[in-house]
N, CA, C, O and CB atoms as a CASP TS submission, in Angstrom:
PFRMAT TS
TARGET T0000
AUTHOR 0000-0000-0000
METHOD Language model
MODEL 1
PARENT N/A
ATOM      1  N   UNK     1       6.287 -40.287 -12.832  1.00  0.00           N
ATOM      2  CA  UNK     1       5.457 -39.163 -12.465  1.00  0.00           C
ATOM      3  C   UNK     1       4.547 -38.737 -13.602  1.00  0.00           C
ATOM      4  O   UNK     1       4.451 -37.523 -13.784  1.00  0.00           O
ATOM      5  CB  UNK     1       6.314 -38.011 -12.031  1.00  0.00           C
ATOM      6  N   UNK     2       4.055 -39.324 -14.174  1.00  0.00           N
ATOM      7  CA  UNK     2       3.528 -39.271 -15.745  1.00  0.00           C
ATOM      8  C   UNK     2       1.707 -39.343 -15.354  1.00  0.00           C
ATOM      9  O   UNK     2       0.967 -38.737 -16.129  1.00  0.00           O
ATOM     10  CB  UNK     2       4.267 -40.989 -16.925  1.00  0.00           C
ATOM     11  N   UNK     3       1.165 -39.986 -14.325  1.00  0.00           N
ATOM     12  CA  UNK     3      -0.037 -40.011 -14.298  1.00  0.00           C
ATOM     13  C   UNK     3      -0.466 -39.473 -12.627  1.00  0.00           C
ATOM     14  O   UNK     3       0.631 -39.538 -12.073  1.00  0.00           O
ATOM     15  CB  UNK     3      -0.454 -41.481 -14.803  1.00  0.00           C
ATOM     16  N   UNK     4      -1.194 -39.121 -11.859  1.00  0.00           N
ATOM     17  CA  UNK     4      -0.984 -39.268 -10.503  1.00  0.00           C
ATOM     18  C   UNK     4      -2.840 -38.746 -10.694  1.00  0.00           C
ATOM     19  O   UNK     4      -3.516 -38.277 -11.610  1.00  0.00           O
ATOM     20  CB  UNK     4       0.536 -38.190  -9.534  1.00  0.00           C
ATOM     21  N   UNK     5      -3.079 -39.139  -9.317  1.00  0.00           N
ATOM     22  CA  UNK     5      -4.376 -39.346  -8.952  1.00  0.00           C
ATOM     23  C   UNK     5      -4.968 -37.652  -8.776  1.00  0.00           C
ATOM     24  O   UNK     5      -4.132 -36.749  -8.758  1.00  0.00           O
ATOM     25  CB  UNK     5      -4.412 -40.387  -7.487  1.00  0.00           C
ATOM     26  N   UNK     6      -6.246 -37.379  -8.671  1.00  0.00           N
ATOM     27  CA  UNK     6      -6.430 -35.594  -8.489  1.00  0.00           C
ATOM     28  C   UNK     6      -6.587 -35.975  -6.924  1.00  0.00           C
ATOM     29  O   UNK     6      -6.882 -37.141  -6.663  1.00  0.00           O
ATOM     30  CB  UNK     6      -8.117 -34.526  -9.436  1.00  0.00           C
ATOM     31  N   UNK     7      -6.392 -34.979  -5.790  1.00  0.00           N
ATOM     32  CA  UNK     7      -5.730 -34.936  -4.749  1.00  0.00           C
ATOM     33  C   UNK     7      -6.951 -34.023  -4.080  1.00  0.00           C
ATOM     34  O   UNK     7      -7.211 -33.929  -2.881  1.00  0.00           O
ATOM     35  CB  UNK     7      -4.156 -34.405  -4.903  1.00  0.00           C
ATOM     36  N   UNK     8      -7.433 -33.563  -4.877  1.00  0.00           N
ATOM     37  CA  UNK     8      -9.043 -32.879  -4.604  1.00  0.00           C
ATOM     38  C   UNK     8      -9.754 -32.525  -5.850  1.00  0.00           C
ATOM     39  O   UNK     8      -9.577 -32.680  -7.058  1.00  0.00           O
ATOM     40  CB  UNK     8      -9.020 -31.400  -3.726  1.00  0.00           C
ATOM     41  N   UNK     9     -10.880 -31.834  -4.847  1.00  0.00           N
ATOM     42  CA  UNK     9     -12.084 -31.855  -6.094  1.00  0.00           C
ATOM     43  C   UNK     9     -12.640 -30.391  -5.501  1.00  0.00           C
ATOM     44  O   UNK     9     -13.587 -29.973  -6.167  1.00  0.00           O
ATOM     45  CB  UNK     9     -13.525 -33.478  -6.091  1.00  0.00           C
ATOM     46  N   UNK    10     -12.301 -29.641  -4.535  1.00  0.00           N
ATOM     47  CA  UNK    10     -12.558 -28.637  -3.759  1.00  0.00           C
ATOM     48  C   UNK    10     -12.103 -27.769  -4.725  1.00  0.00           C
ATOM     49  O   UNK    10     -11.669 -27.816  -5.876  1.00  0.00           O
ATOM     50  CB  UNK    10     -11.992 -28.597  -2.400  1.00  0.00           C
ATOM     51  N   UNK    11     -12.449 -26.636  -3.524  1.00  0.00           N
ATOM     52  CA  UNK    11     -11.855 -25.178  -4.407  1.00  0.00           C
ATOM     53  C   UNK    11     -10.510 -25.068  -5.110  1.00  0.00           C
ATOM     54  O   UNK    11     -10.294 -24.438  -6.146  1.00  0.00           O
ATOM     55  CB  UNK    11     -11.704 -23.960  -3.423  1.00  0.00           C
ATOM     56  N   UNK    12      -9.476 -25.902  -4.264  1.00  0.00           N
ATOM     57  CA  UNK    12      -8.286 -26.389  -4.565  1.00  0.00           C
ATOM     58  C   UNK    12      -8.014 -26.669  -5.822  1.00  0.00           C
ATOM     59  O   UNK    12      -6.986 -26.251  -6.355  1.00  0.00           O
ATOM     60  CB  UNK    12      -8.064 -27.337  -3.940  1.00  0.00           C
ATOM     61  N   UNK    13      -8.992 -27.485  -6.512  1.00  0.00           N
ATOM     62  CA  UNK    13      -8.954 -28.503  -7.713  1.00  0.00           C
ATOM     63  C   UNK    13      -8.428 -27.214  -9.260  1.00  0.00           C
ATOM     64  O   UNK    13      -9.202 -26.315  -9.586  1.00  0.00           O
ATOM     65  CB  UNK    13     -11.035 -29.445  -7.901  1.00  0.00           C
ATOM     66  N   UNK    14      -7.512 -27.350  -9.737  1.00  0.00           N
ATOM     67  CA  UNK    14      -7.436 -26.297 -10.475  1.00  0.00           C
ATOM     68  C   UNK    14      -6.033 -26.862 -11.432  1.00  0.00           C
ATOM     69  O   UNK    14      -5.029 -26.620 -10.762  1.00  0.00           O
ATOM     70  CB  UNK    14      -7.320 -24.832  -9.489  1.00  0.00           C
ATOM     71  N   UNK    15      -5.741 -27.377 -12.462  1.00  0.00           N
ATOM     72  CA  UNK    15      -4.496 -27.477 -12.755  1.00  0.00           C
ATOM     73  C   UNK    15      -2.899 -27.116 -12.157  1.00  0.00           C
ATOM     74  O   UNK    15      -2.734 -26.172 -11.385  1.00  0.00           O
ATOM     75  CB  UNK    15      -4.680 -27.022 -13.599  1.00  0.00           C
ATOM     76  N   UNK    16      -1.940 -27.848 -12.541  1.00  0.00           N
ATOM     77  CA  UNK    16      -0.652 -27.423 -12.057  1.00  0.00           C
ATOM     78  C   UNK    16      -0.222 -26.209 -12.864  1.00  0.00           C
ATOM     79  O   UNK    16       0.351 -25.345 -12.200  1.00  0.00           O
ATOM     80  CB  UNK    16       0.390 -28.566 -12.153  1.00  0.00           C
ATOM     81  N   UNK    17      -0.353 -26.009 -13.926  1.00  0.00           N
ATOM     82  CA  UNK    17       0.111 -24.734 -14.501  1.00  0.00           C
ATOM     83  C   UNK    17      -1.071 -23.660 -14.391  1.00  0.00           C
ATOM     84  O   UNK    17      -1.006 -22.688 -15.144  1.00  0.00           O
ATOM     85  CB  UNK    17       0.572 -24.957 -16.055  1.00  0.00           C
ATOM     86  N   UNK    18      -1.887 -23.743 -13.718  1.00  0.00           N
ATOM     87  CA  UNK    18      -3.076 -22.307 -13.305  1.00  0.00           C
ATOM     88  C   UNK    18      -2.223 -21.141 -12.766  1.00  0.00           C
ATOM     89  O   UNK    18      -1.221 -21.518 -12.158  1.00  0.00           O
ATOM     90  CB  UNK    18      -4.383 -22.700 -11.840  1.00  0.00           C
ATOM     91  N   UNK    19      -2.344 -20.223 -12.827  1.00  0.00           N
ATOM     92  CA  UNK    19      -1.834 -19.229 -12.038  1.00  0.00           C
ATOM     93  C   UNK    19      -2.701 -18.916 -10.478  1.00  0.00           C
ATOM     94  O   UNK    19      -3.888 -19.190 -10.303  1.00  0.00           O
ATOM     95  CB  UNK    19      -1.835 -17.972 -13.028  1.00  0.00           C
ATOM     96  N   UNK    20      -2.029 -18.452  -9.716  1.00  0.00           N
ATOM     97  CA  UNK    20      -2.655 -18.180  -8.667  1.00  0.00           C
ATOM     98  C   UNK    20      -3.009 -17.073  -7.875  1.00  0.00           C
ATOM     99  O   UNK    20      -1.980 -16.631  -7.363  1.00  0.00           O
ATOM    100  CB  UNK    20      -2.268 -18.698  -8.151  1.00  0.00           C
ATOM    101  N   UNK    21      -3.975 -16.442  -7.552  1.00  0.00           N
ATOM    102  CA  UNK    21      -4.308 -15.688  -6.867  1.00  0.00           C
ATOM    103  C   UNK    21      -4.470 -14.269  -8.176  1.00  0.00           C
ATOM    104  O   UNK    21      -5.125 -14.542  -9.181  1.00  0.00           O
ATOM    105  CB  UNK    21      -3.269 -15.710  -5.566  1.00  0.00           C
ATOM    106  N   UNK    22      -4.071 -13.353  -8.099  1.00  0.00           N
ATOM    107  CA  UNK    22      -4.056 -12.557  -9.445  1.00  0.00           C
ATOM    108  C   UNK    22      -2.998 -12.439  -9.803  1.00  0.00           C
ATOM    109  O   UNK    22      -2.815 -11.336 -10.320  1.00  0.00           O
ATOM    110  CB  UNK    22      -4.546 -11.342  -9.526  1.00  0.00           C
ATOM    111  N   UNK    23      -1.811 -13.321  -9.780  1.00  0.00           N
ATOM    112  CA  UNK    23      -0.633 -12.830 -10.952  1.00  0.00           C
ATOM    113  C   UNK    23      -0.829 -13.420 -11.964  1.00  0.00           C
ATOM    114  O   UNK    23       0.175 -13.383 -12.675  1.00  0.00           O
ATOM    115  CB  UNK    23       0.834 -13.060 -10.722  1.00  0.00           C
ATOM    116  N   UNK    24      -1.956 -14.169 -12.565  1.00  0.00           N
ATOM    117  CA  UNK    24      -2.055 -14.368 -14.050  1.00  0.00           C
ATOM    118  C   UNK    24      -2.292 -13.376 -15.013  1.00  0.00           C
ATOM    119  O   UNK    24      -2.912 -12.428 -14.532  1.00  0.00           O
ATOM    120  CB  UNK    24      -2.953 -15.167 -14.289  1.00  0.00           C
ATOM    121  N   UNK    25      -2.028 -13.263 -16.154  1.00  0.00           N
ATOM    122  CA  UNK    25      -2.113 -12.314 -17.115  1.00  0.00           C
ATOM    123  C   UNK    25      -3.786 -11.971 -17.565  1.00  0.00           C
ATOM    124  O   UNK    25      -4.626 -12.859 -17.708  1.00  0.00           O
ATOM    125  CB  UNK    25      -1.200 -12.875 -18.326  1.00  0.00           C
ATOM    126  N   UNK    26      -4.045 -10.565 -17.741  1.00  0.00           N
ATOM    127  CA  UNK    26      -5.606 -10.231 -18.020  1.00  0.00           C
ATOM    128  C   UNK    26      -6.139  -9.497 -16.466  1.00  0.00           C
ATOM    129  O   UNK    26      -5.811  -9.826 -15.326  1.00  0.00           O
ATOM    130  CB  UNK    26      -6.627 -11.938 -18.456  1.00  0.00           C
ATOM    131  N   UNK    27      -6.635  -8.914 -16.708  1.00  0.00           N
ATOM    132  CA  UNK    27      -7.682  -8.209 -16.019  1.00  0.00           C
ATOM    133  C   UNK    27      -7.586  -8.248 -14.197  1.00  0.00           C
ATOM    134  O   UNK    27      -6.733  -9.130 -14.109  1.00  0.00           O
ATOM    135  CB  UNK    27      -9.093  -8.937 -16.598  1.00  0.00           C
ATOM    136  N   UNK    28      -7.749  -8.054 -13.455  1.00  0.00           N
ATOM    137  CA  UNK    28      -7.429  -8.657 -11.997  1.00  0.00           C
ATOM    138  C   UNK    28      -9.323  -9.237 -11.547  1.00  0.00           C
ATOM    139  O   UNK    28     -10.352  -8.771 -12.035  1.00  0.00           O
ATOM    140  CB  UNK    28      -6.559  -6.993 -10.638  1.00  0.00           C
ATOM    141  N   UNK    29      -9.248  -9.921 -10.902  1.00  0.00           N
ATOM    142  CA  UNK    29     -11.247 -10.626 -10.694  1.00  0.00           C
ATOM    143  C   UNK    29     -11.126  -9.905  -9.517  1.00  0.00           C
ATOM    144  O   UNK    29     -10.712 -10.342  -8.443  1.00  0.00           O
ATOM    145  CB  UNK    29     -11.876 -12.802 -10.422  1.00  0.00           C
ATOM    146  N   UNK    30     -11.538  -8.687  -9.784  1.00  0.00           N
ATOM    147  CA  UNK    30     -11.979  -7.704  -8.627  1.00  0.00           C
ATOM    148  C   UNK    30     -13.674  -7.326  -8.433  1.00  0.00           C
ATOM    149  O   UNK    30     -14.241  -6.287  -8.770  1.00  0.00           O
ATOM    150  CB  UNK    30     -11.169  -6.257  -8.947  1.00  0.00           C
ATOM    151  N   UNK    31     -14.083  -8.179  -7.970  1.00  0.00           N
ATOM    152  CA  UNK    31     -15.726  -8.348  -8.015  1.00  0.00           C
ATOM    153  C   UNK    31     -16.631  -7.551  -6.559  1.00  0.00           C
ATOM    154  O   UNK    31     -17.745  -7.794  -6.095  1.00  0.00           O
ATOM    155  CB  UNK    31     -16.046 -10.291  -7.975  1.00  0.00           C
ATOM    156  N   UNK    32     -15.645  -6.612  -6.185  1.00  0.00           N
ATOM    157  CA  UNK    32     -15.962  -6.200  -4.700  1.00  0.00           C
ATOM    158  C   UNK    32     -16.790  -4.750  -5.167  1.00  0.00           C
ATOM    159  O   UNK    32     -16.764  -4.366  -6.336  1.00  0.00           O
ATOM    160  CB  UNK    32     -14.327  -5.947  -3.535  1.00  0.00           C
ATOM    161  N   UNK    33     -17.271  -4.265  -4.454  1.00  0.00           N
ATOM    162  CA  UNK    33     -17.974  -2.594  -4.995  1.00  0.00           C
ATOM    163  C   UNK    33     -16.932  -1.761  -4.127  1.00  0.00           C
ATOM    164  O   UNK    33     -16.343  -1.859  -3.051  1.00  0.00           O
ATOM    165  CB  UNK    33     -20.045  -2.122  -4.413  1.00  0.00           C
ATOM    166  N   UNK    34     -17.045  -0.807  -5.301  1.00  0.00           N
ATOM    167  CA  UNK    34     -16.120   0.496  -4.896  1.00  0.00           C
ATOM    168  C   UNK    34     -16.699   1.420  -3.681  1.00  0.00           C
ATOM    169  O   UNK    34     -17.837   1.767  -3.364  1.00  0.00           O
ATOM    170  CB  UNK    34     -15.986   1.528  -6.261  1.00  0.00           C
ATOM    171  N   UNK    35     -15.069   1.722  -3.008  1.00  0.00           N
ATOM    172  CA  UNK    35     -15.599   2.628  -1.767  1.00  0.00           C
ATOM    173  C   UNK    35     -16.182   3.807  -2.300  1.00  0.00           C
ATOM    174  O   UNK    35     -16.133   4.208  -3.463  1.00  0.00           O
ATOM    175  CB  UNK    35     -14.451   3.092  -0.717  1.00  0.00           C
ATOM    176  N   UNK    36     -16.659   4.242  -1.456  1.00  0.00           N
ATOM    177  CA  UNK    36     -17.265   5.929  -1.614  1.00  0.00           C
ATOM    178  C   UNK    36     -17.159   6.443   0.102  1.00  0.00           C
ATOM    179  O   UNK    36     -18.034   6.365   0.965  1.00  0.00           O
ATOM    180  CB  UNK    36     -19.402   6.013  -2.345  1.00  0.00           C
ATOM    181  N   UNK    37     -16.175   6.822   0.177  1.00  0.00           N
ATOM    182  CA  UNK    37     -15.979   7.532   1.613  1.00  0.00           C
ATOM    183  C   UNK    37     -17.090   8.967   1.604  1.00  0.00           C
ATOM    184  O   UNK    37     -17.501   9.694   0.699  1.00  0.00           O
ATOM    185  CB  UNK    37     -14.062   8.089   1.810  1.00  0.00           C
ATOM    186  N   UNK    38     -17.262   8.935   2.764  1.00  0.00           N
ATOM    187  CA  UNK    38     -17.618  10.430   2.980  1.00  0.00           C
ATOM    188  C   UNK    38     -16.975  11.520   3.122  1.00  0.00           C
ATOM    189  O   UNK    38     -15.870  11.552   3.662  1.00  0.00           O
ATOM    190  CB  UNK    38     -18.155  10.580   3.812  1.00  0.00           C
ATOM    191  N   UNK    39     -17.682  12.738   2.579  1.00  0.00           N
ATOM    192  CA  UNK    39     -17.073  13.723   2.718  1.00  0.00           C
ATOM    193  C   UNK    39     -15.647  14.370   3.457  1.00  0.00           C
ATOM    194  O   UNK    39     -14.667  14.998   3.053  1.00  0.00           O
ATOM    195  CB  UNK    39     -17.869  14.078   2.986  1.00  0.00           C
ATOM    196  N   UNK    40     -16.427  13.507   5.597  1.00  0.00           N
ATOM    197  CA  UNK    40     -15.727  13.868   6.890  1.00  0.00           C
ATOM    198  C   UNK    40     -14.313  12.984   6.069  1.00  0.00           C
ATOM    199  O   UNK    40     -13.230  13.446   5.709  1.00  0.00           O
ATOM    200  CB  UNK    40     -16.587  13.149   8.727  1.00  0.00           C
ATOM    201  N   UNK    41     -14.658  12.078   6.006  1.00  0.00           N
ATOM    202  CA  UNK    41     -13.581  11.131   6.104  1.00  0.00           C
ATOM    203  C   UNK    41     -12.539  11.698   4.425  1.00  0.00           C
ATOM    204  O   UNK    41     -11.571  12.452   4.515  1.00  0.00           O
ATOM    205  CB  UNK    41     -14.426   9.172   6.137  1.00  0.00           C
ATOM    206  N   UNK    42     -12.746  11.463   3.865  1.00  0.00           N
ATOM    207  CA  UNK    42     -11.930  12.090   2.579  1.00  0.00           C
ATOM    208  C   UNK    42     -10.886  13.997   3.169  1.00  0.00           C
ATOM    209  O   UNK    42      -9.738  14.349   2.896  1.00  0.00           O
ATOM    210  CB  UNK    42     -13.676  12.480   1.006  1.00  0.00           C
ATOM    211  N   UNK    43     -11.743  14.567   3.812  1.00  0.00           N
ATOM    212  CA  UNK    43     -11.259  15.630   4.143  1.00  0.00           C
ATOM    213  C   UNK    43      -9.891  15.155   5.606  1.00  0.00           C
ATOM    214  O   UNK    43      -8.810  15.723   5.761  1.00  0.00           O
ATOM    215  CB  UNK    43     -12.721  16.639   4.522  1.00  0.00           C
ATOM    216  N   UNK    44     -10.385  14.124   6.356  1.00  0.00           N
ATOM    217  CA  UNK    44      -9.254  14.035   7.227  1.00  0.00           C
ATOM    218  C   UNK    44      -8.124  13.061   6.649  1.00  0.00           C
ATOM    219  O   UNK    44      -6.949  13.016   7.015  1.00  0.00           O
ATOM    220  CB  UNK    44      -9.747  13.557   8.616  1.00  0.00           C
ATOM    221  N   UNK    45      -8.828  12.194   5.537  1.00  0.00           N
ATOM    222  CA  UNK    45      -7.147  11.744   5.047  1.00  0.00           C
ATOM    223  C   UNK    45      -6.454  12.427   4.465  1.00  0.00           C
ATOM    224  O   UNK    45      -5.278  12.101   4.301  1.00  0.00           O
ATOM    225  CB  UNK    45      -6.914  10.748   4.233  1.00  0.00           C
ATOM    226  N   UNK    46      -7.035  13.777   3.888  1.00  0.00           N
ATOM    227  CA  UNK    46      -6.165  14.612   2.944  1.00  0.00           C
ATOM    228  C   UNK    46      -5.000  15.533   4.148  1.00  0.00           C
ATOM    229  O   UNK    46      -3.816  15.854   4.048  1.00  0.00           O
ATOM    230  CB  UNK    46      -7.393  15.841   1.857  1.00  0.00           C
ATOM    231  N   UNK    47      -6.298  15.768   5.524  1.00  0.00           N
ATOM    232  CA  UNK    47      -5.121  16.636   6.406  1.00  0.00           C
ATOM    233  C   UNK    47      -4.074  15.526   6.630  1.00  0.00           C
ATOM    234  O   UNK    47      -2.934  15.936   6.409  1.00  0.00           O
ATOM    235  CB  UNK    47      -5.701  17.344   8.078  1.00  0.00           C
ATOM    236  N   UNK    48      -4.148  14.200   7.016  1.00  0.00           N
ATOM    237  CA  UNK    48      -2.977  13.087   7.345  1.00  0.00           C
ATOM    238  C   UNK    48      -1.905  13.289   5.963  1.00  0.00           C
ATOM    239  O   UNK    48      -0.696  13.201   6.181  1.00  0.00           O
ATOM    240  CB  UNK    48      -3.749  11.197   7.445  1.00  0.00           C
ATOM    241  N   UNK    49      -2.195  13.449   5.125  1.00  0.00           N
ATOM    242  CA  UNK    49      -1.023  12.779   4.065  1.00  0.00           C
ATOM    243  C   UNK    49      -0.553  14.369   4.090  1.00  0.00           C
ATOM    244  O   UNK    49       0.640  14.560   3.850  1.00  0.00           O
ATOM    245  CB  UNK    49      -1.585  11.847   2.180  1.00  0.00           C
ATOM    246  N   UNK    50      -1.421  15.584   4.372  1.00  0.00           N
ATOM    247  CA  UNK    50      -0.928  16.711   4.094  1.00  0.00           C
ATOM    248  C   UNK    50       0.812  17.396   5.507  1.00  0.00           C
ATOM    249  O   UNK    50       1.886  17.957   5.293  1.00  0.00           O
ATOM    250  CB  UNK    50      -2.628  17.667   4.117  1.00  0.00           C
ATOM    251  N   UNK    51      -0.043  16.778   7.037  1.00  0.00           N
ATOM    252  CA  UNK    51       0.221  16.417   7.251  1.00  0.00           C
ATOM    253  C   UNK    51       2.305  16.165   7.333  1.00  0.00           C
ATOM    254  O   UNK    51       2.711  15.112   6.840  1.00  0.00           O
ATOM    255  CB  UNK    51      -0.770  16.101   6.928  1.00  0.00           C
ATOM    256  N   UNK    52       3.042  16.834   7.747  1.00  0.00           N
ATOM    257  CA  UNK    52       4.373  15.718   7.624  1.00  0.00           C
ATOM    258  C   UNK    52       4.511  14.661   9.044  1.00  0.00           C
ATOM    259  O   UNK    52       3.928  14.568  10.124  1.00  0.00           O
ATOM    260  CB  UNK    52       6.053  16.766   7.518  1.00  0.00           C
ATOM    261  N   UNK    53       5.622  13.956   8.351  1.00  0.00           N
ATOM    262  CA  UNK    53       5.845  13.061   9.146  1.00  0.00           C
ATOM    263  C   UNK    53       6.666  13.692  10.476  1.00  0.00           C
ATOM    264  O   UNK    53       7.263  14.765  10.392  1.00  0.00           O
ATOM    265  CB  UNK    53       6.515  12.003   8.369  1.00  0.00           C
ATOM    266  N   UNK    54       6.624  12.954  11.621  1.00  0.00           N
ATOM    267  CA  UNK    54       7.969  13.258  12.924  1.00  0.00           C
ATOM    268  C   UNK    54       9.285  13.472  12.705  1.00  0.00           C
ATOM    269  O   UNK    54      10.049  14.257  13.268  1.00  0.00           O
ATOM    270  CB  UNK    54       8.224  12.144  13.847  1.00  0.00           C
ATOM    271  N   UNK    55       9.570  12.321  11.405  1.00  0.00           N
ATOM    272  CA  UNK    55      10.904  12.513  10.892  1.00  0.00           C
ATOM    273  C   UNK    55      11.119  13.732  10.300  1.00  0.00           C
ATOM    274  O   UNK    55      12.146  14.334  10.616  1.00  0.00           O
ATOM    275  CB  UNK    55      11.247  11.567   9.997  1.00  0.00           C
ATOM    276  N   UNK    56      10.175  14.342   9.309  1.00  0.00           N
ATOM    277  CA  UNK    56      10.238  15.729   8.566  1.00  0.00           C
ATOM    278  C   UNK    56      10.197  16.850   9.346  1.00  0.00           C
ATOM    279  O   UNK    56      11.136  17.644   9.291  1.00  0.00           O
ATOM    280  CB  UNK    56       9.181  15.922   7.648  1.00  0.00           C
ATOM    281  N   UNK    57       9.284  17.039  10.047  1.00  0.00           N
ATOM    282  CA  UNK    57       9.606  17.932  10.899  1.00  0.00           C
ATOM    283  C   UNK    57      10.679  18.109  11.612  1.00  0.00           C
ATOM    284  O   UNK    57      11.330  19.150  11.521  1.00  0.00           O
ATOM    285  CB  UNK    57       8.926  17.944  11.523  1.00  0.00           C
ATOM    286  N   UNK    58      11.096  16.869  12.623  1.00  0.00           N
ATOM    287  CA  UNK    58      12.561  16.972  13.295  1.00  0.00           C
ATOM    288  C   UNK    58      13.414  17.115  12.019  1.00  0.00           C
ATOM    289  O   UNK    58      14.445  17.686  12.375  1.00  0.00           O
ATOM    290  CB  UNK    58      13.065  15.530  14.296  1.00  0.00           C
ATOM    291  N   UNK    59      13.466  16.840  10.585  1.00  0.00           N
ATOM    292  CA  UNK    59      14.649  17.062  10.116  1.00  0.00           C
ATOM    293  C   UNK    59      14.487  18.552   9.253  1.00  0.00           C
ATOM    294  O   UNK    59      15.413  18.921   8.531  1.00  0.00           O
ATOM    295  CB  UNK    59      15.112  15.743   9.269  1.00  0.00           C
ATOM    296  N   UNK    60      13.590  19.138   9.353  1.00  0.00           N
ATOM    297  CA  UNK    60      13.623  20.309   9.432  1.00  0.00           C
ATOM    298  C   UNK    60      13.978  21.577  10.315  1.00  0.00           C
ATOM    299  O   UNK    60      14.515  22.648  10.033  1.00  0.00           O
ATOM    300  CB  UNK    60      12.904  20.290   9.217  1.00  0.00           C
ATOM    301  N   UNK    61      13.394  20.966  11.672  1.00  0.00           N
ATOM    302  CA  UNK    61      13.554  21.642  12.632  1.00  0.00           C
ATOM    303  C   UNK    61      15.913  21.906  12.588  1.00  0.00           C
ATOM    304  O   UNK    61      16.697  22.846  12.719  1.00  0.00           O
ATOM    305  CB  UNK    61      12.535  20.559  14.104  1.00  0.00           C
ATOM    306  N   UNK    62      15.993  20.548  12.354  1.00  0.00           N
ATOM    307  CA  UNK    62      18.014  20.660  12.635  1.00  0.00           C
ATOM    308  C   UNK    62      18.309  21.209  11.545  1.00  0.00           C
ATOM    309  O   UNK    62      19.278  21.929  11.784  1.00  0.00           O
ATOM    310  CB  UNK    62      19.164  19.094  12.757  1.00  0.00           C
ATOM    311  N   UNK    63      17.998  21.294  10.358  1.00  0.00           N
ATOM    312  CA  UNK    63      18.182  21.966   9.586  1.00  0.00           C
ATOM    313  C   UNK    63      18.457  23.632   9.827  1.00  0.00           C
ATOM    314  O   UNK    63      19.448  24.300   9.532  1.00  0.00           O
ATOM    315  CB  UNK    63      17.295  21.595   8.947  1.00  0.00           C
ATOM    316  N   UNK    64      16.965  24.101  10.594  1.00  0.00           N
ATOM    317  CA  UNK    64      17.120  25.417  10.750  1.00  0.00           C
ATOM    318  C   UNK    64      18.040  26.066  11.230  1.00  0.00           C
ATOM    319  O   UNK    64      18.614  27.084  10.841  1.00  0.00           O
ATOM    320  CB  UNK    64      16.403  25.774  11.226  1.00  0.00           C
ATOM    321  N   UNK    65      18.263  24.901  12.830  1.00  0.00           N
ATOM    322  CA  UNK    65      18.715  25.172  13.642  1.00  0.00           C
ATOM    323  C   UNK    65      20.409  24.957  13.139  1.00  0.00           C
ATOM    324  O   UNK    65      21.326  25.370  13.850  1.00  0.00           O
ATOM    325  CB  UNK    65      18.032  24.509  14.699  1.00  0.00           C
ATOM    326  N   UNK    66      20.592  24.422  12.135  1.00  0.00           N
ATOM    327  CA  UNK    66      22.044  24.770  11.358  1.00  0.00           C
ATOM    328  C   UNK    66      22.082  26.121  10.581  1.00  0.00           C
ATOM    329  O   UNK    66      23.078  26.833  10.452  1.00  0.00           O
ATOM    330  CB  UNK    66      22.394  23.599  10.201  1.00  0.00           C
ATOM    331  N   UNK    67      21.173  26.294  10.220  1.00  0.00           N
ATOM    332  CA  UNK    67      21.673  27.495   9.274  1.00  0.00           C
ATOM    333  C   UNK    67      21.541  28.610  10.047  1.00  0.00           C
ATOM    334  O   UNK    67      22.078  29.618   9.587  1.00  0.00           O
ATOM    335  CB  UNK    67      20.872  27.726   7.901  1.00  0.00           C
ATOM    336  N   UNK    68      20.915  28.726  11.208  1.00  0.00           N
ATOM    337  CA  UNK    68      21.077  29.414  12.647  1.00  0.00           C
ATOM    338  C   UNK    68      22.259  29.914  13.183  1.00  0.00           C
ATOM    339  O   UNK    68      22.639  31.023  13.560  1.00  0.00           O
ATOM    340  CB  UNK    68      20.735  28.595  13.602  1.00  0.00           C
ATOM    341  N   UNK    69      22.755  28.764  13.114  1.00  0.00           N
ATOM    342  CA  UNK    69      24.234  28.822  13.767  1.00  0.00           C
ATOM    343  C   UNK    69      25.033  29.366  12.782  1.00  0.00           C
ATOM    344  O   UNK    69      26.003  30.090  13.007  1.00  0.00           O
ATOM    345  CB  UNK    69      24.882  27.408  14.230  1.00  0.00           C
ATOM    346  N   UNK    70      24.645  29.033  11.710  1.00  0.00           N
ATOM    347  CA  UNK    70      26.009  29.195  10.620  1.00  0.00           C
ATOM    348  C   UNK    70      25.868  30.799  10.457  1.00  0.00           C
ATOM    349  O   UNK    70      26.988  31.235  10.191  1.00  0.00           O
ATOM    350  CB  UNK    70      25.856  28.200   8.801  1.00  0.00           C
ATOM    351  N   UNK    71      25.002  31.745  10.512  1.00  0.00           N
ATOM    352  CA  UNK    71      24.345  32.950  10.435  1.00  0.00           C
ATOM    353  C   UNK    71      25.074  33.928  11.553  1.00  0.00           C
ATOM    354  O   UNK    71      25.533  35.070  11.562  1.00  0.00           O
ATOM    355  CB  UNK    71      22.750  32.711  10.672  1.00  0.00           C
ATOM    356  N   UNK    72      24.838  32.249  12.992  1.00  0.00           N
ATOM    357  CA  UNK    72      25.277  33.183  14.312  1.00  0.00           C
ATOM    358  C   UNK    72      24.259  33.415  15.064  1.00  0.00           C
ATOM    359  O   UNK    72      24.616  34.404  15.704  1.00  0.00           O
ATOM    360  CB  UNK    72      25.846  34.565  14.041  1.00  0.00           C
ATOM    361  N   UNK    73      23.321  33.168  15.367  1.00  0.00           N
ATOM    362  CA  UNK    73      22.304  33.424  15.847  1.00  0.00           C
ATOM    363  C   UNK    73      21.288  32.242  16.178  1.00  0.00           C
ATOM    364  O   UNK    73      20.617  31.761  15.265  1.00  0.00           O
ATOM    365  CB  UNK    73      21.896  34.297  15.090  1.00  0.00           C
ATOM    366  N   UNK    74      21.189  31.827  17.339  1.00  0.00           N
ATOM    367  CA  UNK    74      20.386  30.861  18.107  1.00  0.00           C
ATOM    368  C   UNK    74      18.943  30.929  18.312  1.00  0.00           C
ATOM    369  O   UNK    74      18.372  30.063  18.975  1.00  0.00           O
ATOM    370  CB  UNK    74      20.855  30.825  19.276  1.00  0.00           C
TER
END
């Protein structure tokens, strides 16, 4: 296994010890342009994350509704 033929010449073509994709060490090749949302849109992801989840609420809601009971009062 000492010599073997190159197998392409395409984009492919890249050494066996290259790293791939961005887990090589240095910088990440992020060559894309940065978002710039609008205003609308920045203001409704803030209400989403602000926002709780179904789970939070329902596990709030049993919550209450324990310390309700424990009080005495429904």
């Amino acid at each position: 296994m000492a010599n073997h033929e190159k197998m392409s010449t395409g984009s492919n073509d890249r050494p066996k010890n290259a790293s791939i994709g961005q887990t090589g060490p240095g910088l990440p090749d992020d060559s894309s342009a940065p978002i710039t949302p609008s205003p609308e849109d920045e203001q409704a992801v803030r209400r989403a994350l602000d926002t709780p989840s179904p789970r939070e609420r329902l596990t709030r809601e049993v919550d209450e509704e324990i310390k309700a009971s424990a009080r005495g009062s429904e």
